[in-house]
C-alpha positions, 0 to 999 in steps of 0.5 A: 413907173406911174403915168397917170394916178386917178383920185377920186373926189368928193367935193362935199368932203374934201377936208377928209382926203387931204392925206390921200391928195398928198400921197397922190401927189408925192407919187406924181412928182416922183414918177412925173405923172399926171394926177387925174381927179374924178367926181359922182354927181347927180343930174338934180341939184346937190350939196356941191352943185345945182346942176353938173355943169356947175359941179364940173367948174367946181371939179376943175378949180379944185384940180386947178388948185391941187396942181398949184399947192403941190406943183403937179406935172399935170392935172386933169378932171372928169365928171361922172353923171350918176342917176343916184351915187348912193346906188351905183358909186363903186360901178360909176368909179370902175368906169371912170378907172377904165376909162381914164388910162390911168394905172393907180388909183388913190383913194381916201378912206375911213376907219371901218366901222360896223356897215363896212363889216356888212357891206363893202367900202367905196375904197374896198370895193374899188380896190377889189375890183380894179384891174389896176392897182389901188392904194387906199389911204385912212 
């Protein structure tokens, strides 16, 4: 059914989408797809990584060590260079959906709170704009 299911990841956050990170792989091993991981960094220094290169080992060693803990068919991992992520995240992720060939995207979330009733989630955002399909994980 699947082929290729992009995750969305923040590695300064990790721990918040371990629920997703399972779901993504269950549904790999199932339909025996790849699970391709993307990461928004910035092109200064960051919380994660000092420059992008550094952030992109950082990226790759964390589908790396996805792929072992689950037994993933195939991983691979891309890198986003975003001039300011707070800014143009949910343009940037679009991109990366368009660009990967993936046809599911798996992205974490959290409980709305006020903001989200101003302005759209990362998640919600994606998943209304995609012209894949989207599951969203809380």
């Amino acid at each position: 059914m699947y082929k290729k299911i992009m995750v969305p990841v923040d590695l300064s956050h990790t721990d918040r989408l371990e629920k997703a990170l399972m779901i993504a792989a269950d549904l790999a091993q199932l339909y025996g797809c790849a699970v391709h991981y993307v990461g928004v960094t910035t092109s200064g220094p960051g919380s994660v990584a000092h420059t992008p290169e550094e952030y992109t080992s950082k990226l790759e060693a964390f589908g790396k060590a996805q792929a072992e803990k689950y037994s993933l068919p195939q991983e691979t991992t891309a890198t986003y260079v975003s001039h300011d992520p707070t800014v143009d995240l949910d343009r940037t992720l679009l991109r990366a959906v368009e660009e990967s060939g993936a046809d599911l995207v798996v992205v974490a979330s959290h409980v709305p709170g006020l903001p989200e009733h101003i302005f759209a989630s990362n998640a919600g955002y994606i998943a209304a704009h995609a012209k894949i399909s989207v599951m969203v994980v809380r």
